[in-house]
C-alpha positions in Angstrom: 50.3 136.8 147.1 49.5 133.0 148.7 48.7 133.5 152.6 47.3 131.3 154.7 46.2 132.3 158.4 46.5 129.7 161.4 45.4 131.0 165.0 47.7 128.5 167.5 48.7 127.8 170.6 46.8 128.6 174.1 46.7 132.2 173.1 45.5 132.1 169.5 48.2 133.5 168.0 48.3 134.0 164.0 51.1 132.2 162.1 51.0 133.7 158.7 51.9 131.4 155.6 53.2 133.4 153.0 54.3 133.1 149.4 54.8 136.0 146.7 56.0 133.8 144.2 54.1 130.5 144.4 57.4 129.1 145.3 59.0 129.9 148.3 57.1 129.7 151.3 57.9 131.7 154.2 56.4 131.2 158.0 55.8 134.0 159.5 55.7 133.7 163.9 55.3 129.9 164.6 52.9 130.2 167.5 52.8 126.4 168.2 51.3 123.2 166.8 54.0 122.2 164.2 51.8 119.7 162.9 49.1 122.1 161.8 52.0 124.1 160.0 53.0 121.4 158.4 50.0 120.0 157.3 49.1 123.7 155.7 52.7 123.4 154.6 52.0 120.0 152.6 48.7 121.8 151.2 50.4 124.2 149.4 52.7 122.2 148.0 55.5 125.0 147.9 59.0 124.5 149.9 59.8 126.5 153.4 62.4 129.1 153.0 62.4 130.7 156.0 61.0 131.4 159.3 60.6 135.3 160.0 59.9 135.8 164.0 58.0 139.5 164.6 59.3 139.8 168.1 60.2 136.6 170.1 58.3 136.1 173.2 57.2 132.7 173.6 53.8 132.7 171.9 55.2 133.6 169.0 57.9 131.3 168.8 57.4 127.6 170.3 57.1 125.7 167.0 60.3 127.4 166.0 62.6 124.4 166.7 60.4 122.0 165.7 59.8 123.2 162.4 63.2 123.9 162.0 64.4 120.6 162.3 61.6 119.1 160.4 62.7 120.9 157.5 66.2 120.9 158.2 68.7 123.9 157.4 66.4 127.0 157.1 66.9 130.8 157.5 65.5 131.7 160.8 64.7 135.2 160.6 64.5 138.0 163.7 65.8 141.4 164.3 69.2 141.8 165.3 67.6 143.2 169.1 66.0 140.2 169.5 68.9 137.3 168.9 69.8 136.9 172.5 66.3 135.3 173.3 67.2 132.9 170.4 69.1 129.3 170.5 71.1 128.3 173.4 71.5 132.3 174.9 67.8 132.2 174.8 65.9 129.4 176.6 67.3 130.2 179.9 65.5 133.8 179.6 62.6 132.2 177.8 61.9 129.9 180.5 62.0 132.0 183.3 60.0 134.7 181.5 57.4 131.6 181.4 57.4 130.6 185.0 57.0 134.3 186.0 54.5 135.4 183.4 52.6 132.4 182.6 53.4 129.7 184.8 50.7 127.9 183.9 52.3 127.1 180.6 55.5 126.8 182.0 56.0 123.0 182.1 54.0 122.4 179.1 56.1 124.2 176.9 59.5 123.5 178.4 60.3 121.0 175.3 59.6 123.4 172.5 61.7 126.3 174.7 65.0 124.0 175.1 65.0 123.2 171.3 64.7 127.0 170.4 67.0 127.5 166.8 69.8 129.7 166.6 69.1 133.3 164.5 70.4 132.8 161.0 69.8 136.6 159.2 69.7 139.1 161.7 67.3 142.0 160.6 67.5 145.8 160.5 65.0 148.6 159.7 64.8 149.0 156.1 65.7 145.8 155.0 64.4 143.5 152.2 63.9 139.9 152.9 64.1 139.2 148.6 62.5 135.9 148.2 59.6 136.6 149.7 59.7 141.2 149.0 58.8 142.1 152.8 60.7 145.0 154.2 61.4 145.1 157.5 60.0 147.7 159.6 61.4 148.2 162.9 58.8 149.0 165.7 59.9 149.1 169.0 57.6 149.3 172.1 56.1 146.0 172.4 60.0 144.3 172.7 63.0 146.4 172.1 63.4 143.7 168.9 59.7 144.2 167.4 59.4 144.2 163.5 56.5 144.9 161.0 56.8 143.3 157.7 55.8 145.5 154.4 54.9 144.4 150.7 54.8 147.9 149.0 53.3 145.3 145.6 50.2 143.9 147.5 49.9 146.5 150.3 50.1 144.1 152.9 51.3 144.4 156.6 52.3 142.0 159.1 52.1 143.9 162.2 53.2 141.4 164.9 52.0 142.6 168.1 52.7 146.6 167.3 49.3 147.2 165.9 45.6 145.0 166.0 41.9 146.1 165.1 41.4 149.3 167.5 44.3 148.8 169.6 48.4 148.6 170.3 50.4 146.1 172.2 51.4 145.8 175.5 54.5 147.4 176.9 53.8 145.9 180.6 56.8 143.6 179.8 60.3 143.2 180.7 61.7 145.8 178.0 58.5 147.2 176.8 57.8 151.1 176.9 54.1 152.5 175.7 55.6 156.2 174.7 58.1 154.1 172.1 55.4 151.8 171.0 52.8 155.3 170.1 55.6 156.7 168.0 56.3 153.7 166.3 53.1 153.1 165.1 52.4 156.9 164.2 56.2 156.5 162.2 54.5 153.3 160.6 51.4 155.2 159.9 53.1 157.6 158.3 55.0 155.5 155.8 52.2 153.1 154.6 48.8 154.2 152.4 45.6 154.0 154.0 44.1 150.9 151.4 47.1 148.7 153.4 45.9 145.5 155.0 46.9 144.6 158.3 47.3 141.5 159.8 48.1 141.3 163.3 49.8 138.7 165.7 46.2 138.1 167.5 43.1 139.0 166.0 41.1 139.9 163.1 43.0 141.4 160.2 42.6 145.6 159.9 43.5 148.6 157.6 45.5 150.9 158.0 43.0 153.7 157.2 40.7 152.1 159.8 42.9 152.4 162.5 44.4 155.9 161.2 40.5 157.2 162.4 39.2 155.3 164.7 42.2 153.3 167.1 41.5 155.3 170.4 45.1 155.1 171.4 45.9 156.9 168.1 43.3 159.5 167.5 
């Protein structure tokens, strides 16, 4: 598997690069800074796909429209819960979940937010994305829309904001709930082998063994 890590944007969140076949390249959570992306892009010399979005609140998402009109028509990726925060439905709740959360970024993202693209595959638990072989994992708690991606062949997760190195996500926001979120990652626990590697939306990768002993909010 080809994956390149990029910590963007204010809040360092990871954008994952990944490739299982050398070919395709898939972006996983566009944090911000298109041009970095694109310059790690141009390094690996393999074509963009697809955009897969783990859950879409704004950290996650603001180089979404730019890179998807740099690289013109492209499958933009999300679960089905989350679509109405996408495209033109979207920026009006993205914005004002800016202003009230984060004002401080407010202004400066406004551009990115009003250019946000339209979902193009809606996702559902279970499902395999084929070009690049990650299953979709559906783990509510952090959004109502959250996802974890799964590659069974390399034992790799992407675990959004769900799970991180000795902790879970926050449910404090609008549609968040910390009793959904526990038994989310206990039902992802239970489905993945210890050896797993987990690489999380903010943070240091982790395993899933590690935080099966030692993640106080799970022991």
């Amino acid at each position: 598997m080809f994956l390149v890590t990029l910590p963007l944007g204010m809040l360092q969140t990871n954008c994952y690069l990944v490739s299982t076949d050398g070919q395709h390249l898939f972006i996983i959570d566009p944090a911000d800074e298109s041009e970095r992306i694109i310059a790690a892009v141009n390094e690996s010399g393999m074509e963009v796909s697809g955009i897969i979005l783990t859950h879409t609140h704004f950290d996650h998402i603001l180089a979404a429209g730019d890179l998807a009109a740099y690289y013109g028509p492209i499958e933009i990726y999300v679960h089905e819960n989350e679509c109405p925060f996408m495209g033109e439905s979207g920026i009006a709740h993205q914005l004002q979940d800016l202003k009230s959360l984060v004002p401080q970024m407010a202004e400066a993202a406004a551009r990115q937010i009003s250019r946000l693209p339209e979902v193009t595959r809606p996702l559902r638990h279970g499902e395999l994305i084929e070009m690049c072989g990650l299953t979709v994992f559906h783990t509510p708690g952090h959004t109502p829309g959250s996802i974890c991606l799964y590659r069974k062949e390399d034992q790799v997760l992407f675990s959004g904001d769900t799970l991180f190195y000795g902790s879970v996500g926050r449910t404090d926001f609008p549609g968040g709930s910390h009793q959904q979120l526990l038994r989310s990652v206990r039902e992802l626990l239970a489905a993945v082998p210890d050896q797993t590697a987990v690489y999380p939306g903010h943070g240091r990768p982790t395993t899933i063994g590690f935080e099966r002993s030692h993640n106080p909010f799970l022991t």
